[in-house]
C-alpha positions in Angstrom: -57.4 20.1 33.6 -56.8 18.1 36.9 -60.8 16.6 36.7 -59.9 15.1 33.1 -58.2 12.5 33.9 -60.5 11.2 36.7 -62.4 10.1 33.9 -60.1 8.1 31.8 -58.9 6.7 34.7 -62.7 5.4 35.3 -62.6 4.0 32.1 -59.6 2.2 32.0 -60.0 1.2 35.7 -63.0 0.7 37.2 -65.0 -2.7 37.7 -68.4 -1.0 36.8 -69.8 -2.0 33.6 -72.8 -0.4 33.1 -73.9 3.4 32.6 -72.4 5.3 35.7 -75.6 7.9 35.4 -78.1 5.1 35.3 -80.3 6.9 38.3 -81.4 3.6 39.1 -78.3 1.2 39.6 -75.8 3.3 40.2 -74.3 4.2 43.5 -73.6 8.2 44.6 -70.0 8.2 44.7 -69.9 6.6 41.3 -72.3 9.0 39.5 -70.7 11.8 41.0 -67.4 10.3 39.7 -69.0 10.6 36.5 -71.0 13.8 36.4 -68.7 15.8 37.9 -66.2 15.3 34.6 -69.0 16.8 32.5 -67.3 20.2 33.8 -64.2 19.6 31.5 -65.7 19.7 28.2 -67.7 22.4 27.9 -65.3 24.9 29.6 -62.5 23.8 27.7 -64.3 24.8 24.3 -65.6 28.0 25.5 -62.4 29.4 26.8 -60.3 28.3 23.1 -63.8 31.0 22.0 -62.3 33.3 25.0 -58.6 32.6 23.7 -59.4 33.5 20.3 -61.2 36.6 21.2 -57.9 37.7 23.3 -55.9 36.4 20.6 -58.1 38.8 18.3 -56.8 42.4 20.7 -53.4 41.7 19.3 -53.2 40.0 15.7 -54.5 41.3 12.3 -57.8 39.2 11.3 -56.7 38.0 8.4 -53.5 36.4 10.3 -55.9 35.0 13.1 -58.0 34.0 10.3 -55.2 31.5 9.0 -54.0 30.9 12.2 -57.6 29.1 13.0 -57.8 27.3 10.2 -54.3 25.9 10.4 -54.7 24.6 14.2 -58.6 23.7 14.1 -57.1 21.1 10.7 -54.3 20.1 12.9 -56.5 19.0 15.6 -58.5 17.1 13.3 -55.8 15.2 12.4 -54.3 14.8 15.8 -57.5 13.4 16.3 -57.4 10.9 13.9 -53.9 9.4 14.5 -51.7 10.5 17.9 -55.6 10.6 20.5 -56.1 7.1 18.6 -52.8 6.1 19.3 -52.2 6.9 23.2 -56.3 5.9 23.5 -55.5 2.3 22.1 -51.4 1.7 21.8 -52.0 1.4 18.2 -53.3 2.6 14.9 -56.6 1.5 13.0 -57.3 3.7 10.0 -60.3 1.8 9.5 -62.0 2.5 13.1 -62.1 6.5 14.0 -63.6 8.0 17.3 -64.7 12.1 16.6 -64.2 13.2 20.3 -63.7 16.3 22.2 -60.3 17.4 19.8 -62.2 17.3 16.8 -65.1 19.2 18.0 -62.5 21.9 19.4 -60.8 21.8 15.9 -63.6 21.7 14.0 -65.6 24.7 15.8 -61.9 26.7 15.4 -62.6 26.1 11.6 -65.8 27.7 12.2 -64.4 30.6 13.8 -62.2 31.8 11.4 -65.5 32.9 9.7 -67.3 33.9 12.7 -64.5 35.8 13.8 -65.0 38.5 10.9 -69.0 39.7 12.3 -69.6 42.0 14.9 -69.4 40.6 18.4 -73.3 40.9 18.8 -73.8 38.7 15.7 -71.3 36.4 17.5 -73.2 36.1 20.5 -76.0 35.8 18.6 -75.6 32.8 16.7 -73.8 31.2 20.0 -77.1 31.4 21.7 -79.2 30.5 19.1 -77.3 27.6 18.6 -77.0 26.6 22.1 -80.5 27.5 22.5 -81.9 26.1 20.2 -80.0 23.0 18.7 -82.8 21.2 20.6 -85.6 21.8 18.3 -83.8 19.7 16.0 -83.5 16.4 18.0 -86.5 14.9 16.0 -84.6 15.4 12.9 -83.1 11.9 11.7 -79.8 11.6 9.2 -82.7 9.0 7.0 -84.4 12.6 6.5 -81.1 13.9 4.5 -80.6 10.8 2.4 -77.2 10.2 1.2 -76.1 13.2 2.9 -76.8 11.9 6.2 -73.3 11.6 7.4 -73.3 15.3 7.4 -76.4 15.9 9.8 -74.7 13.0 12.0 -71.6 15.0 12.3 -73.6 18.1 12.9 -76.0 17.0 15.2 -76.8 13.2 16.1 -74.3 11.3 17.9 -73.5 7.7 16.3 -71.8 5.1 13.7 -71.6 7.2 10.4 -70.4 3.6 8.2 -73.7 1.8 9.7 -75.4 0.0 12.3 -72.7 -2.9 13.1 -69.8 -2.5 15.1 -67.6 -4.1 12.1 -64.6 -1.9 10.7 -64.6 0.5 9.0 -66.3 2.4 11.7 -66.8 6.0 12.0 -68.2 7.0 15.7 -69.2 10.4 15.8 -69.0 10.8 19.5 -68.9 14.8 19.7 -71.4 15.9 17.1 -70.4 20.1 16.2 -73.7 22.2 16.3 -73.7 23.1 19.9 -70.0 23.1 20.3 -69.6 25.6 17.8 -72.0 27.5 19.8 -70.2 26.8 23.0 -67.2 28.0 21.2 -68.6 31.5 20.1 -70.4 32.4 23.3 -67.2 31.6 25.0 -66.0 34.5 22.3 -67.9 36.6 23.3 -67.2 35.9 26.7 -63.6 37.6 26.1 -65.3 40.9 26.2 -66.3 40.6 30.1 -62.5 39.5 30.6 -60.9 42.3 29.5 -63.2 44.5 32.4 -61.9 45.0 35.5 -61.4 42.4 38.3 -64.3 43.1 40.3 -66.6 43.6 37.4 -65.8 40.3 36.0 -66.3 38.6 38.7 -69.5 40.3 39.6 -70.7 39.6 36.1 -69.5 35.7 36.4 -71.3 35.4 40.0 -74.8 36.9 38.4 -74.7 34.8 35.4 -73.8 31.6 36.9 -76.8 31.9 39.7 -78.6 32.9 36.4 -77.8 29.8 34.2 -78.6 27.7 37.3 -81.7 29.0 38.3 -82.4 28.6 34.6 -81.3 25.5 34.4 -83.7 24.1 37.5 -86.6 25.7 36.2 -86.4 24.2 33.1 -85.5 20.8 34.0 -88.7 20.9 36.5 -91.2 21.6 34.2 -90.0 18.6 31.9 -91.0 20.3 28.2 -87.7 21.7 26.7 -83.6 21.6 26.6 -83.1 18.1 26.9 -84.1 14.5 25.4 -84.3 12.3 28.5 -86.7 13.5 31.0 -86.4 13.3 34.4 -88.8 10.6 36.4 -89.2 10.1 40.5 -87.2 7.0 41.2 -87.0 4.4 44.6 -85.9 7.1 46.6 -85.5 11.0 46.7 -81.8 10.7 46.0 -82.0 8.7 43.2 -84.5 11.0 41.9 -81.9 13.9 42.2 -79.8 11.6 40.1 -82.1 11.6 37.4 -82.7 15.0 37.5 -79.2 16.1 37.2 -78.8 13.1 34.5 -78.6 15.2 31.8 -77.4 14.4 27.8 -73.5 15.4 27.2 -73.7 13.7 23.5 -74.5 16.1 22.2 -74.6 18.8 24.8 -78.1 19.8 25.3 -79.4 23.3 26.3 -79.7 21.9 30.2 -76.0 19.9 29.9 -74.6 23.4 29.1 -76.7 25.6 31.4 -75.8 23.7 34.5 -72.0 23.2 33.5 -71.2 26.9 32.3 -73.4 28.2 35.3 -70.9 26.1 37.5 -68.0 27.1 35.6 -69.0 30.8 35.8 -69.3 30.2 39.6 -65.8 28.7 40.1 -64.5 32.0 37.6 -66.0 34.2 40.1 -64.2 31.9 43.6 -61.3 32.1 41.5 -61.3 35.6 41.4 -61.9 36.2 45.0 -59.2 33.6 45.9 -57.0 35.3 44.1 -57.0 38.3 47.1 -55.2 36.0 49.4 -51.9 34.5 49.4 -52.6 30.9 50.1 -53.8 30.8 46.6 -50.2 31.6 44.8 -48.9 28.3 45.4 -51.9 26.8 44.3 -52.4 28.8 41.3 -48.8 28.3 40.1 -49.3 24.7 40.2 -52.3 24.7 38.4 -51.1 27.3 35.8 -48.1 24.4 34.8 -51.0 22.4 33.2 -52.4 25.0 31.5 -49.9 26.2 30.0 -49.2 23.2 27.9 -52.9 22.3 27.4 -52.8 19.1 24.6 -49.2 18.0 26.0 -51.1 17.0 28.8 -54.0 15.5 27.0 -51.9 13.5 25.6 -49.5 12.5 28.4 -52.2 11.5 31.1 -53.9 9.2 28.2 -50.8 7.2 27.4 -50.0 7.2 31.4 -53.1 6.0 32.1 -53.3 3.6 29.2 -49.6 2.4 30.3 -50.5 1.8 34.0 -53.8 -0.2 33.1 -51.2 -2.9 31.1 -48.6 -2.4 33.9 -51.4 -3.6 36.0 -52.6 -6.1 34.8 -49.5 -7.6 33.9 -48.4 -6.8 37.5 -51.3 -8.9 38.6 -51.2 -11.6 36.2 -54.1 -11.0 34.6 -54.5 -10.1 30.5 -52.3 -7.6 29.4 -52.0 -8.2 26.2 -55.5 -7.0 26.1 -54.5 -3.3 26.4 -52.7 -3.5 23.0 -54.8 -6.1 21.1 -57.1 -4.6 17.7 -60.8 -3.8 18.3 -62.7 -6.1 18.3 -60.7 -8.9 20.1 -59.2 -6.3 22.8 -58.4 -3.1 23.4 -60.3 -0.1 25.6 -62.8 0.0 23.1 -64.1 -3.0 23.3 -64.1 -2.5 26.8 -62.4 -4.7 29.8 -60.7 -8.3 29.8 -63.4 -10.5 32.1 -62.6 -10.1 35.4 -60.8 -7.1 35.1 -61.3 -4.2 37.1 -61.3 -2.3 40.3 -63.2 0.1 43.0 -63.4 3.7 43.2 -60.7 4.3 46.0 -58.7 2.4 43.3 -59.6 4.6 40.8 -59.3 7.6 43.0 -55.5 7.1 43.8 -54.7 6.3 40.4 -56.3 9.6 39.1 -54.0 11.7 41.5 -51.6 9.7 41.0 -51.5 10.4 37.5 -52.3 14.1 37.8 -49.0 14.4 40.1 -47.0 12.1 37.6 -47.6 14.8 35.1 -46.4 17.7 37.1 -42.6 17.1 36.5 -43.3 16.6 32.9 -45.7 19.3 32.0 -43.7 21.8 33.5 -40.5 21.0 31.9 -42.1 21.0 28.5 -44.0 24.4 29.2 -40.2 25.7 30.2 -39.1 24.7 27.0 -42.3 26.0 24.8 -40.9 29.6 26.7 -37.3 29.4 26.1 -38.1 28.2 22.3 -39.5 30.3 19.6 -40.5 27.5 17.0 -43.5 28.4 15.8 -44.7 24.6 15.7 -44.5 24.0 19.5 -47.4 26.5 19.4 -49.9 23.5 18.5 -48.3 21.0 21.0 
């Protein structure tokens, strides 16, 4: 929750142009910017699996069963309209971005059927998915006819309505195969959280050295898990680059591997943190922003999004540019000429940002506690 927004602030801030992960023109501190964001993603989807799993010990199915649909079609549409709206300060029907909210709604949608098989079928078809959503990459939407839209929101990244960047535009940014893979091993994950604390985080310390030794194998020998391969560059650093430049749209086998392995790492410092007393104060900050998950989404966009036109106006520079319709403006279209700034700018703004939130985040997950309106559940 706190590395999200380093991201969008990237985007909306930096001076840097290009590809961030280009191994061969980047700089360290920038790819590292970058790659270490790649966290977010993938964790959030596998713990709404580990949520719904939980959520599972204390509901009847069928109620559950509802309960996903309901909020994974919610999402969807929050995706459509209020992400659109704090991401651009206005509303085009006729250009739509299918991001991170959609995939988690979407694979939700999913689950509701998943949810009603046996936990080792579950796992099952989350691995196989994850595992093997790869063999696929050679498959093109031109081989499913007029149907390609479908295989382009199941499994290859891109403009749905065509080639052109001319509205109406459909950008399918998240594509759902592996997410809904993501989502269900995560589902299965709930059964290792329910152990006891040492167990878990014995379990999470074995399978993260296990993804990531898995993960390095792989990626050394070149023939499986992701598209790009890796290639020896100017100089042994920039060569690690490339080697840890791995594809997030969609996730591919090595993306995941080397994120969950990481995540399941941190799971496991988190447990053993949680043994000493300097930790409580952290943990109860943290815990304010997760408990009021897509307020914050939300919040930190428009924030960011607010202090980009703040800026610029601040500066003299285009600010109109922040609010004007794609293409002539606007953050999809990328920066006014001219614009931008440096990392240590970008930096400060992120915790900037983060902290702005606090205040806000914590008031609203006070009132989601003292309120019992069902409908503040999906906020």
């Amino acid at each position: 929750m706190v590395l999200m927004p380093l991201d969008h602030t990237r985007e909306f801030f930096t001076s840097y142009a290009a590809n961030p992960l280009d191994p061969q023109h980047t700089t360290f501190l920038l790819y590292l910017t970058r790659w270490i964001t790649h966290l977010c993603a993938p964790v959030f989807v596998f713990l709404a699996g580990t949520s719904i799993f939980l959520q599972q010990q204390r509901k009847i199915r069928s109620h559950l069963t509802q309960h996903l649909l309901a909020r994974g079609l919610w999402l969807i549409i929050v995706e459509l309209t209020l992400v659109h709206l704090v991401f651009n300060f206005h509303w085009q029907w006729n250009i739509q971005i299918l991001e991170v909210i959609w995939a988690i709604g979407a694979s939700m949608m999913v689950m509701a059927v998943l949810i009603h098989l046996r936990l080792g079928w579950v796992l099952l078809i989350g691995a196989c998915l994850v595992g093997g959503h790869n063999l696929l990459d050679g498959v093109t939407p031109a081989s499913f006819g007029r149907l390609g839209w479908l295989w382009q929101l199941l499994h290859v990244p891109g403009l749905i309505s065509g080639q052109s960047m001319t509205p109406p535009i459909i950008l399918v940014a998240y594509p759902l195969l592996p997410w809904v893979g993501v989502m269900a091993l995560g589902y299965a994950f709930g059964n290792v959280l329910v152990q006891p604390k040492e167990k878990r985080r014995q379990w999470n310390l074995r399978a993260g050295l296990t993804l990531l030794v898995g993960f390095g194998l792989l990626r050394w020998t070149n023939l499986y898990g992701d598209p790009v391969r890796w290639s020896s560059q100017s100089t042994w650093w920039r060569t690690g680059l490339s080697f840890m430049n791995v594809q997030k749209y969609p996730p591919s086998l090595l993306f995941l591997l080397v994120t969950l392995g990481i995540a399941a790492l941190i799971a496991a410092g988190i447990e053993s943190a949680e043994q000493r007393d300097s930790w409580e104060w952290l943990r109860s900050v943290l815990q304010v922003y997760g408990r009021v998950p897509f307020f914050y989404f939300l919040l930190h966009i428009a924030l960011i999004h607010w202090l980009a036109l703040v800026v610029s106006a601040a500066r003299g520079e285009n600010w109109r540019w922040w609010v004007t319709e794609f293409p002539s403006g606007g953050v999809l279209t990328g920066h006014p000429p001219g614009y931008g700034y440096g990392l240590a700018m970008v930096w400060c703004i992120w915790i900037f940002v983060v902290v702005l939130c606090y205040p806000a985040c914590k008031w609203y997950a006070g009132v989601k506690k003292r309120s019992r309106n069902p409908f503040l559940s999906y906020l």
